[in-house]
C-alpha positions as CSV (number, residue, x, y, z in Angstrom):
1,X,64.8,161.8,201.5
2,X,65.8,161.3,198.1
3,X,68.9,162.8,197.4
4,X,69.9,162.0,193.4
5,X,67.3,163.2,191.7
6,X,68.3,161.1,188.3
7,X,66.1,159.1,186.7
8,X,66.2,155.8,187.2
9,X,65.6,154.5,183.8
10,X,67.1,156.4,180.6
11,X,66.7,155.2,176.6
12,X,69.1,156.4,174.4
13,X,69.5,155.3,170.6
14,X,72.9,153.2,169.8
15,X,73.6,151.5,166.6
16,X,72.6,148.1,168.1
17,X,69.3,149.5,168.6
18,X,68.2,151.2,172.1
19,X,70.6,151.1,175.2
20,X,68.0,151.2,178.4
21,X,69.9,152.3,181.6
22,X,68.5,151.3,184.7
23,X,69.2,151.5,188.4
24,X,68.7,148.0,190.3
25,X,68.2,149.7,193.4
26,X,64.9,151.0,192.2
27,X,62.0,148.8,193.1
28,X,60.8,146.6,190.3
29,X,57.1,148.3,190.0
30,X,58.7,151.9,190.3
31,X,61.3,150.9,188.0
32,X,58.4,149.3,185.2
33,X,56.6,152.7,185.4
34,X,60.0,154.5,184.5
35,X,60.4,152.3,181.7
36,X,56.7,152.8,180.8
37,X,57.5,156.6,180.5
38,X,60.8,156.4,178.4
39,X,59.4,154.1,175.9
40,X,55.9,156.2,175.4
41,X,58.3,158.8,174.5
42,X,60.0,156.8,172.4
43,X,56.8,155.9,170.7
44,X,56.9,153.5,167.8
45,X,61.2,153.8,167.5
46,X,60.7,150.7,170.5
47,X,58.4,148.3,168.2
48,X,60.7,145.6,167.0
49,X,63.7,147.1,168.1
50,X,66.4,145.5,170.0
51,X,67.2,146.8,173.7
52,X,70.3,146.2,175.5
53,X,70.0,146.7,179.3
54,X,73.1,148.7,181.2
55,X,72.5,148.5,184.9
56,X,75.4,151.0,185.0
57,X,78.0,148.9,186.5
58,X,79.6,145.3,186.5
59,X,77.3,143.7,188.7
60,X,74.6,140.8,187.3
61,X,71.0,140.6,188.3
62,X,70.1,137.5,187.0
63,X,66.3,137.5,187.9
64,X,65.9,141.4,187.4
65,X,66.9,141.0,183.7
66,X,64.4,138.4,183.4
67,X,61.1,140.1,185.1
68,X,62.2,143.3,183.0
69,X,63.5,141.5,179.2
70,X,59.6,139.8,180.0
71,X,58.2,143.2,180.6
72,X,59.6,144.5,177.7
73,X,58.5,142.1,175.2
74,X,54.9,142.0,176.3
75,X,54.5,145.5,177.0
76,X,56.4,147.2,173.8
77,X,57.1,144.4,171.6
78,X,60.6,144.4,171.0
79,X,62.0,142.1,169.3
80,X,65.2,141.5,171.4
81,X,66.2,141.9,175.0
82,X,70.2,142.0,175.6
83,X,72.6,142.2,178.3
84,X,74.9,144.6,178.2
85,X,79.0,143.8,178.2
86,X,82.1,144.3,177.4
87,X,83.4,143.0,174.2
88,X,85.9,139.9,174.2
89,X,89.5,139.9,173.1
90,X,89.3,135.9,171.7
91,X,89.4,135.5,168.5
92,X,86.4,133.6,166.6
93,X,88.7,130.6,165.5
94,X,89.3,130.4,169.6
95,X,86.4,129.7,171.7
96,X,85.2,133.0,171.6
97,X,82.0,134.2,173.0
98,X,79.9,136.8,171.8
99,X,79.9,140.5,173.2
100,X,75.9,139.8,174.1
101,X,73.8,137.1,174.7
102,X,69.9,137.0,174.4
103,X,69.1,137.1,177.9
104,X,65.5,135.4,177.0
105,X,67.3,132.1,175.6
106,X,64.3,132.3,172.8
107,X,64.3,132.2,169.3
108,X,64.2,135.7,167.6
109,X,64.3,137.1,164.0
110,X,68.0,138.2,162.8
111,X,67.8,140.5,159.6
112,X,69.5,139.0,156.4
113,X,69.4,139.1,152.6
114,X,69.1,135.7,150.8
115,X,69.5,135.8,147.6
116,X,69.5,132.5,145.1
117,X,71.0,132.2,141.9
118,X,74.7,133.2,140.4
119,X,76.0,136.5,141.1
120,X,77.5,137.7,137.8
121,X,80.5,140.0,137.1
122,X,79.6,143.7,137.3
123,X,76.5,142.9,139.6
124,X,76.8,144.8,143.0
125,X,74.9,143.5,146.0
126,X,74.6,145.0,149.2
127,X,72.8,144.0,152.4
128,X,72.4,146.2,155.8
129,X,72.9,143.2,157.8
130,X,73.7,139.7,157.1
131,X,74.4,138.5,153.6
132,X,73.4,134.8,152.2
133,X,73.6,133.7,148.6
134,X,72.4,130.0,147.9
135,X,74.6,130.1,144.6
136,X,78.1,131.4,143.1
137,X,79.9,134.7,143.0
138,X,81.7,135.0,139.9
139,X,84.8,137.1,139.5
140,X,84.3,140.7,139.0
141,X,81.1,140.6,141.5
142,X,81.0,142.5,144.6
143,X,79.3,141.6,148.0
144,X,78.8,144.5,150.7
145,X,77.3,143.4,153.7
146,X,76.6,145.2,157.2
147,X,77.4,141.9,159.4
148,X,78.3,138.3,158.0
149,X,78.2,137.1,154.1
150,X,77.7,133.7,153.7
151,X,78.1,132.1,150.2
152,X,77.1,128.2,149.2
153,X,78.8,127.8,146.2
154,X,82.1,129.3,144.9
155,X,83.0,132.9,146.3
156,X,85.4,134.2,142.8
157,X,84.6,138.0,143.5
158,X,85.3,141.0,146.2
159,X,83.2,140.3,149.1
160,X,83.5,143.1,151.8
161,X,81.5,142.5,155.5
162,X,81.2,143.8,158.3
163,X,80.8,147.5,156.8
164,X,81.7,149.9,157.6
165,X,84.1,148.8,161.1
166,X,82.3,146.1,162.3
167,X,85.7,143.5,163.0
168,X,83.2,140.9,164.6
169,X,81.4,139.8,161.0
170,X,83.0,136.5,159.1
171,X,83.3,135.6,155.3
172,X,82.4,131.8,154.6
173,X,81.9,130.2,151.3
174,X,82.1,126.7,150.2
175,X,84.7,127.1,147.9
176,X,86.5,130.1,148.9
177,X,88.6,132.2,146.0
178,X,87.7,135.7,146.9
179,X,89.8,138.1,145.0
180,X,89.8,140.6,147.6
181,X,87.9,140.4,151.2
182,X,87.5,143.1,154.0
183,X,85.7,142.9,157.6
184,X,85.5,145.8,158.7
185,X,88.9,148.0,157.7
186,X,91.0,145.2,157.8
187,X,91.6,143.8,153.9
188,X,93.4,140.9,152.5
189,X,93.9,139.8,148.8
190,X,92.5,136.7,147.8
191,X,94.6,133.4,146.9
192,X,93.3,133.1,143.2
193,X,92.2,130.2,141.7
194,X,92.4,126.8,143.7
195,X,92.2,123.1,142.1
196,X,90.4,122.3,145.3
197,X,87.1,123.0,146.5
198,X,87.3,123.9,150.6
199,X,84.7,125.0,152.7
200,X,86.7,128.0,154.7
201,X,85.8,130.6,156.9
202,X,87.9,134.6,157.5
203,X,87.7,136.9,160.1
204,X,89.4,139.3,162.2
205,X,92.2,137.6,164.4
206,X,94.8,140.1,166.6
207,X,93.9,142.7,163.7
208,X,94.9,140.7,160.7
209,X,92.4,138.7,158.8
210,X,92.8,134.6,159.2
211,X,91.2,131.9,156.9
212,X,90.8,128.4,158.1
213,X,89.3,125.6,157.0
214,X,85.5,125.5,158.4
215,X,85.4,121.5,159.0
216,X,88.4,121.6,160.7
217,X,87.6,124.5,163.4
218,X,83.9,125.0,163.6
219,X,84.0,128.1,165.2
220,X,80.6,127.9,166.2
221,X,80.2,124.5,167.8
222,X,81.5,125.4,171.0
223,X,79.1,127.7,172.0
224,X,77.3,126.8,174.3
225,X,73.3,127.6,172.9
226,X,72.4,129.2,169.5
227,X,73.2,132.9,169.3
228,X,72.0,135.5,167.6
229,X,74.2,137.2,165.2
């Protein structure tokens, strides 16, 4: 007889999307019609969105995720399937990996604004997500971006990612000069002008912000497939 009479698959809305909450012990078909329920309730809040699974402990099922991220994607269309985890302490400039992973190894869509063109003083731009601008930021400009900004050409104005406390996002421009940068809540003033032009990157390391040079530590070749950001 069944004694807990939870339900053995929750959805609750996080800011990463949708948190799904399973119970591995549940067999698979049982568990697919509980997930069947929680998503007709959540009716077209599931389309595109992305879900991180919680099996509510620290364990790994390996082959679970997999039958269910496939279930997920051909049965709701979602647009991402991710494992829930804790968060690592490493810093970017370090080897570090990212708090989730796409359990699906598969290319996906990640949200950013590209813009082309110079980005002139008194011009605000602000992005939910990721930030790109194929061009220069003059002095005076502003840059507000929910996750990373990324600038190819000069970076001469405030650029502020990562908003409102996401530490996790990075500034990178090809010639960084930023007058003033913040990820997150954590702000730095900006060198000033340069004689040099110096592809760099900043970012939150042991709760300061840290700019290095981007060909010297290229942060991102160690991982070890391409993530989604």
């Amino acid at each position: 007889m069944q004694t807990n009479d939870a339900p053995s698959a929750r959805l609750i809305g996080i800011r990463e999307g949708l948190l799904l909450t399973l119970k591995p012990e549940t067999p698979l078909e049982n568990l697919k019609t509980e997930i069947e329920r929680v998503f007709q309730q959540a009716g077209n809040l599931a389309r595109n969105a992305k879900v991180v699974i919680d099996w509510g402990n620290d364990l790994e099922y390996p082959e679970l995720e997999q039958e269910i991220a496939a279930f997920l994607v051909d049965s709701f269309q979602v647009a991402m399937v991710l494992r829930h985890q804790e968060p690592p302490k490493e810093s970017l400039a370090k080897d570090r990996q990212p708090r989730r992973y796409d359990i699906t190894r598969s290319w996906q869509r990640s949200d950013a604004l590209i813009l082309a063109g110079r980005i002139r003083s008194g011009q605000n731009i602000e992005g939910r997500h990721h930030v790109v601008i194929l061009g220069d930021v003059n002095p005076g400009a502003e840059i507000r971006a929910g996750g990373d900004i990324i600038v190819l050409g000069t970076l001469g104005g405030v650029a502020l990612a990562g908003q409102p406390e996401n530490e996790e996002a990075f500034v990178f421009a090809m010639d960084f000069k930023p007058l003033q940068i913040q990820i997150g809540r954590v702000i730095a003033i900006g060198t000033g002008p340069s004689m040099t032009k110096t592809p760099e990157i900043a970012f939150v390391q042991n709760g300061l912000i840290t700019v290095v040079s981007y060909a010297n530590e290229n942060p991102f070749a160690k991982y070890p497939y391409p993530m989604i950001r």
